[in-house]
N, C-alpha and C positions, 0 to 999 in steps of 0.2 A: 214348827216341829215336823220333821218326818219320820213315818214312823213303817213298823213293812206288813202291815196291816193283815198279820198271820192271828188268828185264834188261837188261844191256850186254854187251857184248863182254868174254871173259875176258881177263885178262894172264896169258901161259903161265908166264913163269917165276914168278908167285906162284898161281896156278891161281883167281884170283878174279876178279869183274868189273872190266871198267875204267870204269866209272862213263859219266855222260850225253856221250855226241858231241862237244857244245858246249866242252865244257869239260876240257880235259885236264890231269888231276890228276898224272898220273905227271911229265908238264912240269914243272907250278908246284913240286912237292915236288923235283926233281932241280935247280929253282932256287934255289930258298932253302933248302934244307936240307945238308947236309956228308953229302959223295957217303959215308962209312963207312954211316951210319944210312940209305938212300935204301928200301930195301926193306924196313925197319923200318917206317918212319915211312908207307909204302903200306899195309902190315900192321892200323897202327893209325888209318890213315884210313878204312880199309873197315870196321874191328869196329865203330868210333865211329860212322861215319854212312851208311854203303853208297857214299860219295861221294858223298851229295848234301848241297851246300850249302846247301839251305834244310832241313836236317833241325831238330828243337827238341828238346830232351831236357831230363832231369832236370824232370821236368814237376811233384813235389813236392818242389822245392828255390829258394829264393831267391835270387840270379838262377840261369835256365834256363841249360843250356848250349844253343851255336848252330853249323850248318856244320860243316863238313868233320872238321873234330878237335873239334867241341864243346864251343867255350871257354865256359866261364862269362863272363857278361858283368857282372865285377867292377868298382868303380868306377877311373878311371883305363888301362884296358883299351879297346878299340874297342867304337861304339857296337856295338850289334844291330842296325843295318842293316850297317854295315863287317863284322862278323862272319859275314852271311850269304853277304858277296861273296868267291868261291871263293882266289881270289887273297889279299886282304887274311887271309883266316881263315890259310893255309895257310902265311902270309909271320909272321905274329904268332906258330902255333905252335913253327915254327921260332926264334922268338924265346925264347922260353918253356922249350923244349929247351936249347936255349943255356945259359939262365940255371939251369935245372934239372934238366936230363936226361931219362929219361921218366917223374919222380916226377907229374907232372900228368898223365898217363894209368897209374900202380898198377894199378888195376884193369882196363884193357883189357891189359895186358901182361901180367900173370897169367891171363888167358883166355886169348892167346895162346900162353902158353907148356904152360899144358895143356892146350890143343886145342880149346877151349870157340869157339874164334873163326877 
């Protein structure tokens, strides 16, 4: 993951940054996501990419993951420009959840859960 390693302003009740000005993450995710999971799903937006939407990841893996939750950009999936736009990534995770829970983020959820994140 890379990420541009700018300071934001904290969210108190999850004690982490809330991501770039422009763009408000905590919004988009209490849009599309199902109000149970909304402070989950913040949890695993900031492990995955600090909140920024142009983050790239999995940088030795075929396709990269992109944005906000760092989808792989699988065929049939949004391109990699849709994916880097904050909105679109955040709307398709949510998608993704839906269909699967948070098995597409395993591993950030286990860093969560032991403190690793």
């Amino acid at each position: 993951m890379t990420t541009a390693g700018t300071e934001y302003d904290s969210v108190p009740a999850l004690g982490i940054p809330a991501g770039p000005p422009e763009i408000d993450v905590s919004f988009l995710i209490e849009r599309y996501w199902p109000h149970p999971v909304w402070e989950t799903a913040k949890r695993v937006a900031w492990c995955e990419s600090h909140y920024n939407p142009s983050a790239v990841g999995d940088h030795n893996l075929d396709p990269k993951a992109y944005g906000i939750f760092q989808i792989r950009a699988f065929p049939r999936r949004p391109t990699v420009a849709a994916l880097l736009q904050a909105e679109t990534n955040i709307a398709y995770a949510a998608s993704l959840y839906a269909a699967h829970g948070w098995a597409p983020w395993a591993n950030t959820m286990a860093k969560i859960q032991d403190g690793r994140c």
